[in-house]
C-alpha positions as CSV (number, residue, x, y, z in Angstrom):
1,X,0.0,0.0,0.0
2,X,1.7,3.2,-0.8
3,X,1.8,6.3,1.6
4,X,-0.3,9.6,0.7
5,X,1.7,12.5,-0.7
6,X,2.3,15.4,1.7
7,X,2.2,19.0,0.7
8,X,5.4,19.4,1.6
9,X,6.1,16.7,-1.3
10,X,3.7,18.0,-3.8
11,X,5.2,21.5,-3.8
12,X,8.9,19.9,-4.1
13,X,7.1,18.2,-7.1
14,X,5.9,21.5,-8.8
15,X,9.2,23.3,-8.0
16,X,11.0,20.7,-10.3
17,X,8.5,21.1,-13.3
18,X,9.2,23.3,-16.1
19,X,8.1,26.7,-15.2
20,X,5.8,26.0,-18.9
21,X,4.5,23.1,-17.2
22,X,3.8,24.8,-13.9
23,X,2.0,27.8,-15.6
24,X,-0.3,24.6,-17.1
25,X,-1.0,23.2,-14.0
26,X,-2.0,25.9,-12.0
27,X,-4.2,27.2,-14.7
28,X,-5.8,23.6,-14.7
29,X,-6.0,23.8,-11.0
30,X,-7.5,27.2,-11.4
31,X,-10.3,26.0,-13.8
32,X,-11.0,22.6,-11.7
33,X,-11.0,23.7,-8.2
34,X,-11.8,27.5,-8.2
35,X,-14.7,28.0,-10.5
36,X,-16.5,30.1,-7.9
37,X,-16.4,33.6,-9.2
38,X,-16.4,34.7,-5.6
39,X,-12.9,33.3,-4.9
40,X,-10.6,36.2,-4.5
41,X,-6.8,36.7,-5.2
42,X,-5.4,36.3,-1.7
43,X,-7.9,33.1,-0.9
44,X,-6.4,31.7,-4.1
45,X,-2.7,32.8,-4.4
46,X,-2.4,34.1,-0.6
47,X,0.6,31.3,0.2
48,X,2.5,33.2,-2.6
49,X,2.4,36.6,-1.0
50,X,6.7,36.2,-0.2
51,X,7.0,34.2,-2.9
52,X,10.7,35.3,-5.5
53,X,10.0,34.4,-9.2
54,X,13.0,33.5,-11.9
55,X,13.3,36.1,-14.3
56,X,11.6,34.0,-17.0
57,X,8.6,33.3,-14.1
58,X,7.9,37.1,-13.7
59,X,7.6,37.6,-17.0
60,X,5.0,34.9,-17.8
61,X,3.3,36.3,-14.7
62,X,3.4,39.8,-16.1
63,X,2.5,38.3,-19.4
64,X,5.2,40.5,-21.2
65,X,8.7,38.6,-23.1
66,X,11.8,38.8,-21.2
67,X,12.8,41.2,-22.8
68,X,10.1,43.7,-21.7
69,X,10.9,42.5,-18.3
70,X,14.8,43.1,-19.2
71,X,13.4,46.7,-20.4
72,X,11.4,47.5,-17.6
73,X,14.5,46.6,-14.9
74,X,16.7,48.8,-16.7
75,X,13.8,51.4,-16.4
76,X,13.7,51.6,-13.0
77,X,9.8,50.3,-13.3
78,X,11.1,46.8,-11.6
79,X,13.7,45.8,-9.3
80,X,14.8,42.2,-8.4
81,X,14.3,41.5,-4.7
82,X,17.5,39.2,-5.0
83,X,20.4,38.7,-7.4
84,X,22.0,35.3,-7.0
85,X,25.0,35.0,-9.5
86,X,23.7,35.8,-12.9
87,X,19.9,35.3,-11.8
88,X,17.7,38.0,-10.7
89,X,14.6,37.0,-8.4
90,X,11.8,39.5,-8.0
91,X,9.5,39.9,-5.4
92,X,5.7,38.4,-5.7
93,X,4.4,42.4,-4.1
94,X,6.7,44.0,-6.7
95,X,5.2,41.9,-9.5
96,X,1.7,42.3,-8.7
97,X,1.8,46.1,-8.0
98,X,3.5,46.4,-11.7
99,X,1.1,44.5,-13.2
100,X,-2.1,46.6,-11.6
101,X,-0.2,49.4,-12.8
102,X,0.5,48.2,-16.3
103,X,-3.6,47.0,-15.9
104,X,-4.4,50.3,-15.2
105,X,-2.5,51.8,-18.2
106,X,-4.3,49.7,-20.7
107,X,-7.5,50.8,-19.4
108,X,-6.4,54.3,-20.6
């Protein structure tokens, strides 16, 4: 009989997908388990609130290239929270306060 998985081993699962597949997943997870309109950002992404995203992550959460994101650090508009070597990590706050500021942009 085989043991249950733990959270603790399902996120060390997601964490070694493809950040691709992990953007699939969690928009599968998002159709399948949080169909109530209701839900609201922090009941659904509230364990990612000190969260640091790659590079490559924060653009595909932005939903801009890398280059764009390259753009936008050189700006000034972004700054990584943490630079490890040649990687830059950015903040989950910083990321969502740019994107409802880019949001708010379009709207204009």
């Amino acid at each position: 009989m085989s043991q249950a998985m733990t959270a603790e081993d399902l996120l060390s699962e997601i964490k070694a997908m493809p950040s691709s597949e992990r953007g699939r997943f969690f928009a599968l997870l998002g159709m399948k388990l949080f169909q109530d309109e209701n839900s609201t950002h922090e009941q659904v992404f509230g364990h990612l609130t000190d969260a640091e995203f790659t590079a490559q992550e924060a653009a595909e959460y932005l939903e801009i290239s890398i280059a764009t994101l390259r753009r936008y650090v050189q700006g000034g508009k972004l700054h990584p929270c943490k630079v490890v070597g040649r990687n830059q990590l950015f903040a989950a706050r910083a990321l969502r306060a740019l994107k409802r500021s880019l949001r708010n942009v379009k709207r204009w």
